[in-house]
N, C-alpha and C positions, 0 to 999 in steps of 0.2 A: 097764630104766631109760635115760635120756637121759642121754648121754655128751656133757658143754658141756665148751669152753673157756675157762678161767677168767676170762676178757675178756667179757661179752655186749657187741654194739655196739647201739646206742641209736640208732633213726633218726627220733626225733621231728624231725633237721632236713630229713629226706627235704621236699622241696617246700614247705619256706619258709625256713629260709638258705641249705641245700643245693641249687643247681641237680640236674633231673637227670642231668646228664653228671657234675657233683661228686660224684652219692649215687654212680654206680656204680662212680668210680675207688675212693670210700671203699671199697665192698664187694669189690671188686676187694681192693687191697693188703689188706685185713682177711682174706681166706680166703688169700691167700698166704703171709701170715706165721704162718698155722695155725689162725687163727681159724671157726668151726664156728654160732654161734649169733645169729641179729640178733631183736632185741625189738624190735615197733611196736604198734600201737594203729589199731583203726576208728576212733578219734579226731583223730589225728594226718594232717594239721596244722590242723585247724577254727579254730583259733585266728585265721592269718594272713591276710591284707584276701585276699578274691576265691575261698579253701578253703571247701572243706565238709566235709573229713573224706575218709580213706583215702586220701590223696595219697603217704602213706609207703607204704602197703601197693601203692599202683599199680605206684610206681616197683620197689620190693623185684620183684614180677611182672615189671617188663616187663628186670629184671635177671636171673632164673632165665631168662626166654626169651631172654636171648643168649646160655646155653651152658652156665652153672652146673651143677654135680652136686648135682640136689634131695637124694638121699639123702645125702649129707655135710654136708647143710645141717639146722640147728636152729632153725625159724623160731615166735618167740613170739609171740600180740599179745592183743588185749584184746575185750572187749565191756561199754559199759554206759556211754559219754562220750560217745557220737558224735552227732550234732544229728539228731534224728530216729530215734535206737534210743537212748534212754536206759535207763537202770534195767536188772532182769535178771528179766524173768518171762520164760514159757517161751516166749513166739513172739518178743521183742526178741533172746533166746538166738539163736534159729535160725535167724530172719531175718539178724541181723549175721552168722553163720558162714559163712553160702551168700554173704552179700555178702562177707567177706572173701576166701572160699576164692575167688571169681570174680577181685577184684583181683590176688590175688598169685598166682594162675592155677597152682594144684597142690588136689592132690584130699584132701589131708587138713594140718594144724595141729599140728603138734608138740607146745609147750603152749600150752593158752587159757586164758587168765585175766578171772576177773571184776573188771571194772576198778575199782569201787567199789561199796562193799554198798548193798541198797537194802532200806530198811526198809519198802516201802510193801508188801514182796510177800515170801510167806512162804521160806524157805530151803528147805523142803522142794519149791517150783516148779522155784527155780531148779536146785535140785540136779538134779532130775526132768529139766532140759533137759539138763545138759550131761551126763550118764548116756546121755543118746539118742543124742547125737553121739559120745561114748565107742562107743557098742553099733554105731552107724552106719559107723564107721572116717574120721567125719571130724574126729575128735581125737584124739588119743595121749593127753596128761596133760591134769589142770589145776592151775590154779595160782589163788594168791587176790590180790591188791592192795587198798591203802587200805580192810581191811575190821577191825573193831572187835576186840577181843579174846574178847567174848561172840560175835560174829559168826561167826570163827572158829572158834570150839569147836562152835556147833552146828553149822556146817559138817560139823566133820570126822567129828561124833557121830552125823549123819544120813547119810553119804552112803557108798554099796554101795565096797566095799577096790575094782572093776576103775575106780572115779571119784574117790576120794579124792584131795584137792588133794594136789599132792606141792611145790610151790613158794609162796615167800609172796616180794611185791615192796612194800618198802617205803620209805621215807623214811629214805633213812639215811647219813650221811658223819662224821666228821671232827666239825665243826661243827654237830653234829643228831644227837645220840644219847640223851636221856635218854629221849624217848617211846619208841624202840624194846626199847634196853635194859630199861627196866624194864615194859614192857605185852607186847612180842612175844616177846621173845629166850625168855622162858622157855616159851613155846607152840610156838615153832620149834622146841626141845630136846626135849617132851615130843612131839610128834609127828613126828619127822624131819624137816622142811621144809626144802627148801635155799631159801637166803635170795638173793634177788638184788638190791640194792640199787640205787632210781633216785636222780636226784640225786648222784651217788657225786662228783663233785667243789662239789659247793652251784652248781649254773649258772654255771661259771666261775671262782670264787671260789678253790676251791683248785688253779689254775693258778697262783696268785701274781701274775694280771695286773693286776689292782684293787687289791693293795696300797700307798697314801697315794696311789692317787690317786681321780678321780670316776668316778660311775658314767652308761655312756653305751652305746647301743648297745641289740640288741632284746633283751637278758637282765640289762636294767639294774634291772629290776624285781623281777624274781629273785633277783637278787644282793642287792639292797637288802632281801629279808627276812632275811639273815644278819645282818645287822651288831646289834651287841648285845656287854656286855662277854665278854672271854673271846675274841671272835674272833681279832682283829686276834691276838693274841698265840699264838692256834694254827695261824694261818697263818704265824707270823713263823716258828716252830717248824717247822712244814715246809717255807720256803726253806730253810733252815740247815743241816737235815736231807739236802735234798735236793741241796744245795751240795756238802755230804761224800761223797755218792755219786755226783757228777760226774752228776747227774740234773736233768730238769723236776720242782717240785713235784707235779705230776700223775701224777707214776709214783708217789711217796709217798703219796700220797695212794689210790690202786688198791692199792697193797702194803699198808698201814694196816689198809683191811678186808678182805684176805683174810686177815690175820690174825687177825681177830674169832670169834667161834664162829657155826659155822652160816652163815657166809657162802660160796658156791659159784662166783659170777660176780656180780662189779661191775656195773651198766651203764653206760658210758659214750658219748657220742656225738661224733664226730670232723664237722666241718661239712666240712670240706676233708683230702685225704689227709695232707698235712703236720702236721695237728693228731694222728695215728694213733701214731708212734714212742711218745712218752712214757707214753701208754695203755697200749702193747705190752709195756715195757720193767717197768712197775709186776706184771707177771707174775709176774719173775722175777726180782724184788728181794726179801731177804728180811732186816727191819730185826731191826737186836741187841735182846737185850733192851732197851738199857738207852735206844734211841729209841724202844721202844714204852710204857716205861715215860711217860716226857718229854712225849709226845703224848696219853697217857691221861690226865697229869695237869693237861696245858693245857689239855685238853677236857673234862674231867669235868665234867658238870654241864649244858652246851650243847642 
């Protein structure tokens, strides 16, 4: 099994906040301070004016080629977003793997994850691919994201024990638990799955830096789908919190859900090294009962 550090970092800002010389001091101080696992996407960063996609996974590459220890390294990413390989039948599978493995320039994928289920093409295809790349050594595990909770089980009901998804990546902070808790968590438990959660601070939000004021900047967007009652008041609840442990709300919020069940590594994403400490620090913070109680009961429902 893969041995992660309970931090994964998040490089969707690889090549479009992140310069690359920013992405690699980030990856840099992240393996220093003991850090082992980076999560990206063939999709990332397609989104930003002038990408096409794998801009993270280049950079991630042309980081391993200045020295890095691949084998200490846990590198996850995705297939089934990217402009031009959408969905997950068996040749968009293989085709995106060969493209990724070329980007990030190492000859096999730690875990791969299907980025999002696609219902146009049967489960048993897609399983069929990524069983090849398993059999081929150019994947270790897989892992599932944004896939349905029917989706999921036939997944796991069809697919050979050496390809079984061992990972689910979903939607989950603070602020955004109800679909989880009550659709995945119990499929996560019945199946082993370690959970890694994206979003793990709501795009900013649970930094505490948008509290009373506007929303501005290229995650203004993002942020603007939290807001709703109940928020405000489980963020207020995690400066507070985090105030008493002489912390960034952002370590609180990392500590939060590692304390949840079935969660393994956060993911979060550092745009700049100095954004990295309070990430780090949410490690090894370990809230009393009675602020997990406080924060479950501000969030309930969210």
């Amino acid at each position: 099994m893969l041995d992660v550090y309970p931090l994964c970092l998040g490089t969707n800002t690889f090549g479009w906040t992140s310069t690359p010389n920013e992405s690699f001091a980030v990856l840099d101080e992240y393996v220093e301070a003991g850090g082992n696992f980076i999560d990206s996407a063939d999709s990332y960063s397609a989104w930003a004016s002038g990408n096409s996609g794998g801009e993270s996974e280049l950079i991630i590459g042309q980081w391993l080629a200045k020295g890095a220890d691949r084998s200490n390294i846990v590198i996850a990413t995705k297939v089934g977003k990217a402009p031009g390989r959408t969905g997950l039948s068996a040749g968009t599978i293989k085709g995106a793997a060969e493209d990724s493995l070329r980007r990030l320039g190492t000859d096999y994928i730690d875990l791969y994850y299907a980025h999002a289920e696609d219902l146009e093409v049967p489960v048993e295809e897609s399983v069929a691919a990524f069983t090849e790349l398993v059999d081929e050594g150019k994947i270790r595990y897989v892992g599932l994201s944004n896939h349905s909770p029917e989706r999921i089980r036939q997944w796991m009901e069809i697919a050979p024990a050496k390809a079984k998804p061992v990972a689910l990546q979903p939607h989950y902070n603070l602020v955004c638990r109800q679909d989880f808790e009550e659709k995945l968590l119990p499929l996560a438990k019945e199946y082993d799955l370690a959970v890694m959660p994206y979003f793990s601070l709501a795009a900013g939000l649970l930094t505490g830096k948008y509290q009373g004021k506007g929303l501005e900047g290229e995650r203004a967007g993002m942020v603007g789908a939290y807001q709703g009652n109940g928020v405000a008041k489980s963020v207020d609840a995690l400066i507070e919190i985090a105030h008493s442990h002489n912390v960034e709300p952002a370590a609180i919020a990392i500590a939060w859900l590692l304390a949840q069940d079935t969660v393994t590594a956060p993911i979060a994403s550092a745009r700049v090294p100095s954004q990295l400490p309070p990430l780090l620090e949410g490690v090894t913070i370990v809230l009393s009962p009675e602020e997990n109680t406080r924060l479950d009961e501000v969030s309930r429902g969210l």
